[in-house]
N, CA, C and O atoms as CSV, one atom per row, in Angstrom:
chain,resi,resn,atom,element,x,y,z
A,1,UNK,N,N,-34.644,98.951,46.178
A,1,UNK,CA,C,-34.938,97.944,47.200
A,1,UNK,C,C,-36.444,97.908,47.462
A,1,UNK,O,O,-37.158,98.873,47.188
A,2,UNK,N,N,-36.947,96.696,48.036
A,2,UNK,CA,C,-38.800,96.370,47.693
A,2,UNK,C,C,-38.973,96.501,49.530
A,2,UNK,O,O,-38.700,95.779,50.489
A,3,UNK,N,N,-39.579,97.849,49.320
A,3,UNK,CA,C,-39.867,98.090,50.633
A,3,UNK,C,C,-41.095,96.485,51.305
A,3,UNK,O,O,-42.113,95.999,50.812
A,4,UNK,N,N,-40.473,96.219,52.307
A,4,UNK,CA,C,-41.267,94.628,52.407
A,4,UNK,C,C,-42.365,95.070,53.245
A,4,UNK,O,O,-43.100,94.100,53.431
A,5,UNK,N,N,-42.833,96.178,53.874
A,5,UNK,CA,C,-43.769,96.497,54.458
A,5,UNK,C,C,-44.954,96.574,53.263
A,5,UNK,O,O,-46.133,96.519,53.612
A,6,UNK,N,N,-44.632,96.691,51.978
A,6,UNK,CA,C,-45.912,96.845,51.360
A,6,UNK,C,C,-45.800,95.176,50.710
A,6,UNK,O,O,-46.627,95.015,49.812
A,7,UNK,N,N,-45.376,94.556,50.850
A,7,UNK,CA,C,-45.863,93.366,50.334
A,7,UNK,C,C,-46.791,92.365,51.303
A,7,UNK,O,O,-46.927,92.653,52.492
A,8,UNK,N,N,-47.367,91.281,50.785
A,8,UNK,CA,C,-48.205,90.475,51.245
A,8,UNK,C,C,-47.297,88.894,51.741
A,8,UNK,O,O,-46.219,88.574,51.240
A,9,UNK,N,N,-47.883,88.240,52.593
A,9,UNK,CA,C,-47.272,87.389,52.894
A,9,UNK,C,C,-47.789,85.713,53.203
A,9,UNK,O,O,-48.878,86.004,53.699
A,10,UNK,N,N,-47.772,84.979,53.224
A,10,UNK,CA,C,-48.364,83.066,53.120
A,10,UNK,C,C,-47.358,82.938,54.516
A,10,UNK,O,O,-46.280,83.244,55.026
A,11,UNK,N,N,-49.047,82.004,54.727
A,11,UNK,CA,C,-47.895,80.785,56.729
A,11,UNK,C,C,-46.862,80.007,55.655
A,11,UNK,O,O,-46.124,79.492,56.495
A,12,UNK,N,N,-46.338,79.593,54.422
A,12,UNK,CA,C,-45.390,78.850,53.235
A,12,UNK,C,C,-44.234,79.654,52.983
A,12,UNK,O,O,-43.275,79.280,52.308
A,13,UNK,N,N,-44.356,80.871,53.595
A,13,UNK,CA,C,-43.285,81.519,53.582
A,13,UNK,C,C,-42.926,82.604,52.124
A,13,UNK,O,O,-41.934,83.159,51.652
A,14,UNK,N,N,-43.964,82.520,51.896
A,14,UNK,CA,C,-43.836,83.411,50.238
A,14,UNK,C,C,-44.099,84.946,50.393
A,14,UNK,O,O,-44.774,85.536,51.236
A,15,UNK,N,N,-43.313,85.463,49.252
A,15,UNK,CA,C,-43.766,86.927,49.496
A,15,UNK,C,C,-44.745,87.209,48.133
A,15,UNK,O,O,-44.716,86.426,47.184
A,16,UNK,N,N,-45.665,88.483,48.142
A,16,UNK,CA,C,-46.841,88.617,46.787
A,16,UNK,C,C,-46.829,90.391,47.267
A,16,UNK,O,O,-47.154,90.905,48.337
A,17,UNK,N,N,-46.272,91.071,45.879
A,17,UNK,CA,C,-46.085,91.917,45.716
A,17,UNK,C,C,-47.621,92.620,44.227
A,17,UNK,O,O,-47.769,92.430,43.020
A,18,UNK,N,N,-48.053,93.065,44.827
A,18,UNK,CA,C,-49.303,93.522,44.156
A,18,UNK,C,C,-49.306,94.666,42.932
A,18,UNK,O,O,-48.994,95.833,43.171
A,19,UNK,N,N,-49.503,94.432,42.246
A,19,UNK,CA,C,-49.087,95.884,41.092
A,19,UNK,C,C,-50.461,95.730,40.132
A,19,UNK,O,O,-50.318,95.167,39.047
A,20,UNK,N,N,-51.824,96.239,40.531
A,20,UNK,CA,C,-52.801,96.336,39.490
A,20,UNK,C,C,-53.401,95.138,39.679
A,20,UNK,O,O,-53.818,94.891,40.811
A,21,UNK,N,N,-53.577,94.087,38.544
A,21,UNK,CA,C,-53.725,93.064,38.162
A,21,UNK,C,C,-53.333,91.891,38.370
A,21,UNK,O,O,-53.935,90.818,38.426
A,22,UNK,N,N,-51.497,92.385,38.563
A,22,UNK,CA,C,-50.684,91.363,38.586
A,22,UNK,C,C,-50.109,91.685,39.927
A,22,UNK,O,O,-49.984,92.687,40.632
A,23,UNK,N,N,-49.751,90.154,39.994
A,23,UNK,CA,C,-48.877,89.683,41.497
A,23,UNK,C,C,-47.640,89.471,40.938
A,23,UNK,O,O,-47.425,88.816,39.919
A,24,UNK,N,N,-46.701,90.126,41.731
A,24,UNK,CA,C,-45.245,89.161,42.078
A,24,UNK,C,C,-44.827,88.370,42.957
A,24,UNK,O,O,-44.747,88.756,44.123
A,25,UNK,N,N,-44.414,86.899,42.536
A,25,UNK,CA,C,-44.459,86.200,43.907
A,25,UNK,C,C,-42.918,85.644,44.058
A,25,UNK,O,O,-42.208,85.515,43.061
A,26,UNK,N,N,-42.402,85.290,45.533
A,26,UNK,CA,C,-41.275,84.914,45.446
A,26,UNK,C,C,-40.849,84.390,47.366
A,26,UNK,O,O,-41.277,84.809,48.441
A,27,UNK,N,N,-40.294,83.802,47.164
A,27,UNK,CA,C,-39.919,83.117,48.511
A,27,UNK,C,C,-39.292,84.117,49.628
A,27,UNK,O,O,-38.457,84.902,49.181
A,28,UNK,N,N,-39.582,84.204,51.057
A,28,UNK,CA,C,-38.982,85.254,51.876
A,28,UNK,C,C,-37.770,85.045,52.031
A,28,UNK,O,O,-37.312,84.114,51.368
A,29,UNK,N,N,-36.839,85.793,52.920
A,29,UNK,CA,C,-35.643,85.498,52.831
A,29,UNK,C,C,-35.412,84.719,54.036
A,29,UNK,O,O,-34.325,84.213,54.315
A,30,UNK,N,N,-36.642,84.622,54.864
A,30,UNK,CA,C,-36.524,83.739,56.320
A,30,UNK,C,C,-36.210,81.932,55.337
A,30,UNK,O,O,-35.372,81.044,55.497
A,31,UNK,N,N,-37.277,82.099,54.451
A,31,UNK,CA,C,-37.522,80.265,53.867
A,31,UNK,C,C,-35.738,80.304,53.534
A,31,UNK,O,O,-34.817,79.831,54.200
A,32,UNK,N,N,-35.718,81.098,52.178
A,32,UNK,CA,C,-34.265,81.067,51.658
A,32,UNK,C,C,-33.271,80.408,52.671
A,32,UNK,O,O,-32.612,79.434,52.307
A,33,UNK,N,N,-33.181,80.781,53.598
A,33,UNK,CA,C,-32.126,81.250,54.923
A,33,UNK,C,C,-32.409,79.385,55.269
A,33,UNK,O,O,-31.497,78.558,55.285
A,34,UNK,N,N,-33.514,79.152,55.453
A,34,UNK,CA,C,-33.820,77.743,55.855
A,34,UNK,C,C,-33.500,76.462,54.755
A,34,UNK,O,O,-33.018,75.344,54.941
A,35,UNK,N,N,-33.995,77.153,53.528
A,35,UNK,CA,C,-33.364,76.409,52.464
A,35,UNK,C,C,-32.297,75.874,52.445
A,35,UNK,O,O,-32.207,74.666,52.227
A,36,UNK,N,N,-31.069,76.775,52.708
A,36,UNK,CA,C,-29.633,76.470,52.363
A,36,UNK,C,C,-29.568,76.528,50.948
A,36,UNK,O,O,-30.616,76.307,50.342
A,37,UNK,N,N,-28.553,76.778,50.313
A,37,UNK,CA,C,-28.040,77.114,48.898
A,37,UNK,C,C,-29.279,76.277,47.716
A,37,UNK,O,O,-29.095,75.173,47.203
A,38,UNK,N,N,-30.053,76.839,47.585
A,38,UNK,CA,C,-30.786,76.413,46.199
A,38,UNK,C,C,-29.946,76.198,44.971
A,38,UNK,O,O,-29.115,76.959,44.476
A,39,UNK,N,N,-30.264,75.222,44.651
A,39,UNK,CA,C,-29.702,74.609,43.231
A,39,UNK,C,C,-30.236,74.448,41.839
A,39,UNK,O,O,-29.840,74.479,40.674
A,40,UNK,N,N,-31.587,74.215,42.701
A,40,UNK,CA,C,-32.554,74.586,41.161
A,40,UNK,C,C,-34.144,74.651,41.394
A,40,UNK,O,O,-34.833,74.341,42.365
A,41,UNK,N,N,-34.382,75.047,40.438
A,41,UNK,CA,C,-36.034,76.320,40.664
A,41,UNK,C,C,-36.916,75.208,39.629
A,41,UNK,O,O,-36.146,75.100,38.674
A,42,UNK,N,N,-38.172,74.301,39.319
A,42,UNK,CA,C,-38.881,74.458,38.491
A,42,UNK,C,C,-40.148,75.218,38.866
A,42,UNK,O,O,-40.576,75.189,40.020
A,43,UNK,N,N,-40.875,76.046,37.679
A,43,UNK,CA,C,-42.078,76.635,38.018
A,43,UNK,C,C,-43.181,76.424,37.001
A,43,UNK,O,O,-42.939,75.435,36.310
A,44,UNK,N,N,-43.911,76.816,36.798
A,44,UNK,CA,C,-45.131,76.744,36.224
A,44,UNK,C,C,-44.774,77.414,34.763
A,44,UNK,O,O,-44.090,78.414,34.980
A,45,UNK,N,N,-44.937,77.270,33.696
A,45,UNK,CA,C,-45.346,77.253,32.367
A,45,UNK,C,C,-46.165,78.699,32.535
A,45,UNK,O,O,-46.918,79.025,33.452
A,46,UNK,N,N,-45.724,79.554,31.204
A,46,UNK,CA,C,-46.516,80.406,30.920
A,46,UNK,C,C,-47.768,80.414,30.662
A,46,UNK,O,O,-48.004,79.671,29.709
A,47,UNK,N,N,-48.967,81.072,31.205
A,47,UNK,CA,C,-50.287,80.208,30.729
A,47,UNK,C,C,-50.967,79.706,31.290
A,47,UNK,O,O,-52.179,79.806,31.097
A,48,UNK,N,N,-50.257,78.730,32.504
A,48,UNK,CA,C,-50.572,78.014,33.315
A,48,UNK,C,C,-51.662,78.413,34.217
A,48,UNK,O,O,-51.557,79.627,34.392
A,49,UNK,N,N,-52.613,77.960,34.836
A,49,UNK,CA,C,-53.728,78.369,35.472
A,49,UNK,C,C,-53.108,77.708,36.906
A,49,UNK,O,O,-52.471,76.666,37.064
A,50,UNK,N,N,-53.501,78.622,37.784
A,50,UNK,CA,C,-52.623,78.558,39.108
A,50,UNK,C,C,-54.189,78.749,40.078
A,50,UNK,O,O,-55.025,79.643,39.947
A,51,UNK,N,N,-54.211,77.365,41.223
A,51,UNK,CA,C,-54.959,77.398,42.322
A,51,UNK,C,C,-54.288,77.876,43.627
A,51,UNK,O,O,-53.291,77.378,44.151
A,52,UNK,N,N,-55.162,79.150,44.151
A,52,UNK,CA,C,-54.526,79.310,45.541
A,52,UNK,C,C,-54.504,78.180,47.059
A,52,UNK,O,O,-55.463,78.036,47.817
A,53,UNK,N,N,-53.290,77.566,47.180
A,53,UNK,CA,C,-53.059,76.527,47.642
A,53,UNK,C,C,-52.525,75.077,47.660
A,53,UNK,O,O,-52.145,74.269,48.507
A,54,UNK,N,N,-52.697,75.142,46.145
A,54,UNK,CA,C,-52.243,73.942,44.847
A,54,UNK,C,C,-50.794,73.962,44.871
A,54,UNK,O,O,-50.324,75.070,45.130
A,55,UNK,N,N,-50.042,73.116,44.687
A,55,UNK,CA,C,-48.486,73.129,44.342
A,55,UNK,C,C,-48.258,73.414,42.878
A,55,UNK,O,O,-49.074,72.984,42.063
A,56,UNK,N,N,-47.414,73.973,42.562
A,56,UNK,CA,C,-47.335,74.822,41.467
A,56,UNK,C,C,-45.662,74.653,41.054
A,56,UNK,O,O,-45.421,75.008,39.900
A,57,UNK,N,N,-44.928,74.345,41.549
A,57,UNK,CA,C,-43.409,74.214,41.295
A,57,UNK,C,C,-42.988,73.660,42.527
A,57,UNK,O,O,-43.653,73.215,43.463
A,58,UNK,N,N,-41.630,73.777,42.344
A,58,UNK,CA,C,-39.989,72.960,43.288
A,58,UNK,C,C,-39.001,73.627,43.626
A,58,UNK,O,O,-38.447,74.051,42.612
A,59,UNK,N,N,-38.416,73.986,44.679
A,59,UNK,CA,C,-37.134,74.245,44.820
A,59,UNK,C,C,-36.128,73.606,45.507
A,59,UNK,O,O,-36.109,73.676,46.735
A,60,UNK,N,N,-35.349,73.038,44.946
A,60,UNK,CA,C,-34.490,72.688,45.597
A,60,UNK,C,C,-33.022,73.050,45.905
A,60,UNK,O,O,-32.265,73.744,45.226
A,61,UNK,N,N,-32.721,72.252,47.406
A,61,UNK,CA,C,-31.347,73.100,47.726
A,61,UNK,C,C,-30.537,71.801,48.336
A,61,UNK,O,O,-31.068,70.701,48.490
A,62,UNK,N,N,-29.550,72.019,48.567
A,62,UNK,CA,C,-28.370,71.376,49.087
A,62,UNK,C,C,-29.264,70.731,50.416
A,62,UNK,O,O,-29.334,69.524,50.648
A,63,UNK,N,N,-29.650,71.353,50.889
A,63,UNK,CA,C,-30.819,70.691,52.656
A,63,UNK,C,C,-31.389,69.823,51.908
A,63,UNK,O,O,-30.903,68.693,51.843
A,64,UNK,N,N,-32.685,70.199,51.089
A,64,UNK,CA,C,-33.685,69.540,51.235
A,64,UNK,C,C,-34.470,69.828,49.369
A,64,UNK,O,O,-33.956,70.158,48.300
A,65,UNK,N,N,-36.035,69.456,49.832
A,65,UNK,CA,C,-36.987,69.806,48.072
A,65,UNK,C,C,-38.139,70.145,49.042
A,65,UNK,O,O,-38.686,69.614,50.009
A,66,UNK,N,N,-38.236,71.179,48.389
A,66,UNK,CA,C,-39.351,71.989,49.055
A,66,UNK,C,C,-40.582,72.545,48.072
A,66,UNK,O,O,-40.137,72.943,46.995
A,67,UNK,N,N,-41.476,72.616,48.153
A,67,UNK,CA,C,-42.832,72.128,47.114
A,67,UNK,C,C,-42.914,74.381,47.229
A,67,UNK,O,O,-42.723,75.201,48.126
A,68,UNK,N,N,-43.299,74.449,45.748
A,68,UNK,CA,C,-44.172,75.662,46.090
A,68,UNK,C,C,-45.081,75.922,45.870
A,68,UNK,O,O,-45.584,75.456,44.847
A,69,UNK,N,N,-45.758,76.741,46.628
A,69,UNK,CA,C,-48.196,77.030,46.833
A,69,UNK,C,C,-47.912,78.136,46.048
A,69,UNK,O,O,-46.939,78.876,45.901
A,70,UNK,N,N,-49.342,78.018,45.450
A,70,UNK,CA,C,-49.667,79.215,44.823
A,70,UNK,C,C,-50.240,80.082,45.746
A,70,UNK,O,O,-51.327,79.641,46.119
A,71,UNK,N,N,-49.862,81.423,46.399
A,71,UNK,CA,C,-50.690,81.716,47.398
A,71,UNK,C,C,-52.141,82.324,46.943
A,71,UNK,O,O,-53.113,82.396,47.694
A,72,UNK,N,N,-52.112,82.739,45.606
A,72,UNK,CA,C,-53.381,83.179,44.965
A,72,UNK,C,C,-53.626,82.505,43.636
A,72,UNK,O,O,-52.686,82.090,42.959
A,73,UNK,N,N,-55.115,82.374,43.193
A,73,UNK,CA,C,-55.577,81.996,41.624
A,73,UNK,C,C,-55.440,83.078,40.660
A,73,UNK,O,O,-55.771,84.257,40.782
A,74,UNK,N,N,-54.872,82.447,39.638
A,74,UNK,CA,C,-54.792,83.615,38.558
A,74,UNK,C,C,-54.005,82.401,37.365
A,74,UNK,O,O,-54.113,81.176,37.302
A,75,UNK,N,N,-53.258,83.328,36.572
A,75,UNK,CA,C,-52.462,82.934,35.256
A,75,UNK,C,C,-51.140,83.289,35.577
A,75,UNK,O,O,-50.826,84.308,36.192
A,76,UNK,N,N,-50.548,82.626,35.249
A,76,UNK,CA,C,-48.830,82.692,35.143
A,76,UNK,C,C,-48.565,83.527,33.664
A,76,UNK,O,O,-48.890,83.014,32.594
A,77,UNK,N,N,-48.035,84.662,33.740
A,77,UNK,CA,C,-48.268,85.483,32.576
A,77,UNK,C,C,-46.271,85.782,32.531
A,77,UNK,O,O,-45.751,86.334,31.562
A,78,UNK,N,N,-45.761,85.478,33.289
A,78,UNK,CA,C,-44.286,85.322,33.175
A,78,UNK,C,C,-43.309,84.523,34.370
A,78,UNK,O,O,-43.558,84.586,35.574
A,79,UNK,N,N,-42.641,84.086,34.028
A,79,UNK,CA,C,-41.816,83.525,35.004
A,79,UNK,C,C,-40.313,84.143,35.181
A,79,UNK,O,O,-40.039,85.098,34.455
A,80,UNK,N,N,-39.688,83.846,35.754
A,80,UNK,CA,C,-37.926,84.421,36.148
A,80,UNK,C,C,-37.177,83.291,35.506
A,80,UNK,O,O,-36.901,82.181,35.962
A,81,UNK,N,N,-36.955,83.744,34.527
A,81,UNK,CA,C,-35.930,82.699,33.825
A,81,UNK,C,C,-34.226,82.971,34.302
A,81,UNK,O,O,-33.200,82.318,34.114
A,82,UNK,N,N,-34.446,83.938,34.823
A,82,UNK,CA,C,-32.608,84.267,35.384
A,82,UNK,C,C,-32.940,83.274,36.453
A,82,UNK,O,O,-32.018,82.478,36.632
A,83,UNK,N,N,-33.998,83.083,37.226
A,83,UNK,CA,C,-33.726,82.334,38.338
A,83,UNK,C,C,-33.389,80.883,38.199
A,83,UNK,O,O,-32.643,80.265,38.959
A,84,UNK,N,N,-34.278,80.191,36.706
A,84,UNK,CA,C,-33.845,79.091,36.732
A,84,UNK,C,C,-32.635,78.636,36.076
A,84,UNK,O,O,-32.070,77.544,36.003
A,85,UNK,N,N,-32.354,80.053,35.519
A,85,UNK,CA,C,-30.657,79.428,34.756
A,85,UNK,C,C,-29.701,79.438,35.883
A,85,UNK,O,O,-28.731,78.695,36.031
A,86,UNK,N,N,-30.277,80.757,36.958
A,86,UNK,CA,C,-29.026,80.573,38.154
A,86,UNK,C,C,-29.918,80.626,39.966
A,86,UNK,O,O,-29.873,81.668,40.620
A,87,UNK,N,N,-30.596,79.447,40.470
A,87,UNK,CA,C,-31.333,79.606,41.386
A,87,UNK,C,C,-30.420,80.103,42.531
A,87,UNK,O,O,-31.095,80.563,43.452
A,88,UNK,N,N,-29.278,80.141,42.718
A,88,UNK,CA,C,-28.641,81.122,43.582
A,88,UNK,C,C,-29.221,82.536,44.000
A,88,UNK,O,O,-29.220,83.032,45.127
A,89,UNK,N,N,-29.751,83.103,42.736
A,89,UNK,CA,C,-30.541,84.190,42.795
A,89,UNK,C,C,-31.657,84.562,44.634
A,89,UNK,O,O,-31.631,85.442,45.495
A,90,UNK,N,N,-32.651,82.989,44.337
A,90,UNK,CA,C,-33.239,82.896,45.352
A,90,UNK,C,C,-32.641,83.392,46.755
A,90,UNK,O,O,-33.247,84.204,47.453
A,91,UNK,N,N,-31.217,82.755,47.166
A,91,UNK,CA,C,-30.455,83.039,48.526
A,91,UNK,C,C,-30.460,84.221,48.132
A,91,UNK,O,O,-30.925,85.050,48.915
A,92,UNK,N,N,-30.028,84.616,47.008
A,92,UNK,CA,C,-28.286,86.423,47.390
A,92,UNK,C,C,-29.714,87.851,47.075
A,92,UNK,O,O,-29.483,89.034,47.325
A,93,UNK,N,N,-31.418,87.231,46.372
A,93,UNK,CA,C,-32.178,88.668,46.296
A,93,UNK,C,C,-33.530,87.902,46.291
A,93,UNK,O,O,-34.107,87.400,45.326
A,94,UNK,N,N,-33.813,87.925,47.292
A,94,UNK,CA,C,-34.892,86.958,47.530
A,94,UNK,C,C,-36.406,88.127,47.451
A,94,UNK,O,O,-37.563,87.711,47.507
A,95,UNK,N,N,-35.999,89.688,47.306
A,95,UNK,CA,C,-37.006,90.296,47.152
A,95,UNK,C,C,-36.707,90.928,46.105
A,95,UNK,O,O,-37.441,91.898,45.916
A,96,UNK,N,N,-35.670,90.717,45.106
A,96,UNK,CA,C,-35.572,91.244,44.238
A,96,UNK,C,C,-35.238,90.252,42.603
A,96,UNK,O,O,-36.082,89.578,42.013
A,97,UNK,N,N,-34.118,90.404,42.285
A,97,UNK,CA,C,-34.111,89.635,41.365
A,97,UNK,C,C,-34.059,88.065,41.275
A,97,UNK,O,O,-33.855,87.409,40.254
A,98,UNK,N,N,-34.291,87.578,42.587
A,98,UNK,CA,C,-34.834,86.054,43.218
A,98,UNK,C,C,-36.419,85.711,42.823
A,98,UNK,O,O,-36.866,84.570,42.943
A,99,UNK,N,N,-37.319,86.981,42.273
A,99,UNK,CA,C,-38.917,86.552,42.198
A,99,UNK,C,C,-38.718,85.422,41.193
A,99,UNK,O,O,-37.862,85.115,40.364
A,100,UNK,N,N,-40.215,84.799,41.752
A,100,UNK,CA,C,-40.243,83.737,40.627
A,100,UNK,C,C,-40.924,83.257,39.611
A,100,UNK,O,O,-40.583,82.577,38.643
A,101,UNK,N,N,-42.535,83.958,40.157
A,101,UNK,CA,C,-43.363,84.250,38.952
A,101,UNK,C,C,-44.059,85.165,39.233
A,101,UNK,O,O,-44.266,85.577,40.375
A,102,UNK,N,N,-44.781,85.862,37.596
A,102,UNK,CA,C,-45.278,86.774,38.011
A,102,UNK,C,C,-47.235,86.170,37.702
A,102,UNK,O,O,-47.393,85.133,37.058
A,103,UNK,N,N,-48.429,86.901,38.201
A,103,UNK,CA,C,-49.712,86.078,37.983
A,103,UNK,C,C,-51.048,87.304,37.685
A,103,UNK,O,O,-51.575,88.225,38.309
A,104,UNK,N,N,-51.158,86.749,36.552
A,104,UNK,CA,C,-52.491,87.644,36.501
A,104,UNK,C,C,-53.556,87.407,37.170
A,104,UNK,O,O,-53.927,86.237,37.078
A,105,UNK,N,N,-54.270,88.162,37.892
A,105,UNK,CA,C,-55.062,87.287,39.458
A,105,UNK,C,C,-56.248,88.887,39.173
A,105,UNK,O,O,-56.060,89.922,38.533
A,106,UNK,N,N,-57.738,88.260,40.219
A,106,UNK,CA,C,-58.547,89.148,40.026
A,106,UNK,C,C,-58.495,89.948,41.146
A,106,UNK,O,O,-57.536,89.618,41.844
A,107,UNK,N,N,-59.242,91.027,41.692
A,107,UNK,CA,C,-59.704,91.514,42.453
A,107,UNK,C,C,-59.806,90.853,43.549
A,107,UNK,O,O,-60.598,89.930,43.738
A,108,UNK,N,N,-58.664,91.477,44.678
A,108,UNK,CA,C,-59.499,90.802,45.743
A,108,UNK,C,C,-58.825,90.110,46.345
A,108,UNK,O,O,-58.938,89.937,47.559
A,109,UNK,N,N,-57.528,89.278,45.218
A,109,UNK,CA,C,-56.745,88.227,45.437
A,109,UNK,C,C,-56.214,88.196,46.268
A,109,UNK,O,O,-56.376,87.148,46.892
A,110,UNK,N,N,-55.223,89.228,46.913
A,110,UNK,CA,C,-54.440,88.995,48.112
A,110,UNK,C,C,-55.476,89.258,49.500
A,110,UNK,O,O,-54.861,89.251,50.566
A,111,UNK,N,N,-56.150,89.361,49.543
A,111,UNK,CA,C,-57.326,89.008,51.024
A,111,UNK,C,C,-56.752,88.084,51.346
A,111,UNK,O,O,-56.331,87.227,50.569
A,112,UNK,N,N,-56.594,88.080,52.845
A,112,UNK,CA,C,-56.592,87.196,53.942
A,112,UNK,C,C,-55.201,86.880,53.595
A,112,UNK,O,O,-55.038,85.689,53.859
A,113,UNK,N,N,-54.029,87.437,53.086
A,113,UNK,CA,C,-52.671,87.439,53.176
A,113,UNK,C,C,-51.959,87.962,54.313
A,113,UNK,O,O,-52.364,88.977,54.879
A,114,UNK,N,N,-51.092,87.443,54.629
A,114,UNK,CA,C,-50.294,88.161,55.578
A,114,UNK,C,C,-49.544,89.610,55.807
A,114,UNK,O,O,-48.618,89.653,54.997
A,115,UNK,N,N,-49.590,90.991,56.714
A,115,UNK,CA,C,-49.160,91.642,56.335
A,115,UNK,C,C,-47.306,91.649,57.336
A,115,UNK,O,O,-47.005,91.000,58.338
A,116,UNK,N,N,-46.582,92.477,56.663
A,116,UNK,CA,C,-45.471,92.551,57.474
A,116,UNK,C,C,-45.290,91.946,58.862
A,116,UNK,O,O,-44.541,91.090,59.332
A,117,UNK,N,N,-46.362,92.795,59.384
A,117,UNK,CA,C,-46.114,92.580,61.000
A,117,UNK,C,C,-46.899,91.115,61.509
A,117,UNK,O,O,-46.972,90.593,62.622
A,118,UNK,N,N,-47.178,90.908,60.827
A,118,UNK,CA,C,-47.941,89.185,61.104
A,118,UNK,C,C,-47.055,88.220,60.987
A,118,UNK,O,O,-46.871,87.385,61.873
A,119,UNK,N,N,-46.167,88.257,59.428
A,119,UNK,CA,C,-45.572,87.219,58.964
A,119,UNK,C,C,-44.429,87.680,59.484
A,119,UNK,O,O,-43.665,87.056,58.748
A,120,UNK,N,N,-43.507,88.484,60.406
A,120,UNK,CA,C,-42.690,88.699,61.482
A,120,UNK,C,C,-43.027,87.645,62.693
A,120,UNK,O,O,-42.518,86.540,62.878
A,121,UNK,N,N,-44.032,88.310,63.459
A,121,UNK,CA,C,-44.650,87.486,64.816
A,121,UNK,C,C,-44.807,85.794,63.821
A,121,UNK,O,O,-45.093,85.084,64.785
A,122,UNK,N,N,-44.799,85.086,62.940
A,122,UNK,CA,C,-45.482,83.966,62.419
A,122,UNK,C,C,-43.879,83.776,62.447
A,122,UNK,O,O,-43.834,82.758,63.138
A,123,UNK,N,N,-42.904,83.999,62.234
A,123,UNK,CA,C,-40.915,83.285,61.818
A,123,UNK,C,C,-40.594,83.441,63.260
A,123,UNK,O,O,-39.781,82.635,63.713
A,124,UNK,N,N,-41.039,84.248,63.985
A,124,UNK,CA,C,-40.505,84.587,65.475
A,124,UNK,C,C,-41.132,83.710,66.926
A,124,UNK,O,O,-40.823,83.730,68.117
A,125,UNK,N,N,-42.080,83.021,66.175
A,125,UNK,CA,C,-42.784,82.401,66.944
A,125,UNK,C,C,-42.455,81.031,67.389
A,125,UNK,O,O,-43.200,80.441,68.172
């Protein structure tokens, strides 16, 4: 289980899990919860050069279509293909096997991200 105190967090509702180089990014389970049943995921292309802030993919659910930010710049160096064969994923492991891409990003990248106790007080508010 992804202890969520060490991950990073976007006011968009995303989570960015830091490992070295690379980010893992993936929707919280507050958005999920707001979503309603996701139906289908597109994301960014391997390769892809990703702006922090830029729309970068789609998810959609039974509610609504909801745009997704890149919360940091980097490269899309893999994506979750389980997610788009089954975006259910997103609702039932939204910190786990729900991620959705992963980003090669520099130094530095997650600055000015949200930590736990922020992006708590920011859904509670």
């Amino acid at each position: 289980m992804t202890d969520l105190n060490t991950l990073h967090y976007t006011e968009e509702h995303e989570w960015i899990a830091a490992d070295g180089d690379t980010v893992t990014i993936g929707i919280t389970d507050f958005a999920a919860d707001k979503l309603g049943d996701v139906v289908f995921v597109e994301l960014p292309a391997v390769g892809t050069e990703i702006t922090a802030g830029a729309v970068v993919g789609e998810i959609e659910s039974t509610k609504s279509v909801g745009e997704l930010y890149a919360p940091v710049t980097g490269t899309v160096v893999e994506i979750n293909d389980a997610v788009v064969d089954d975006p259910s994923l997103v609702n039932g492991e939204p910190f786990e096997g729900g991620w959705l891409v992963k980003v090669s990003v520099a130094a530095g990248a997650t600055d000015g991200l949200l930590d736990r106790d922020a992006y708590v007080a920011l859904t509670e508010g």
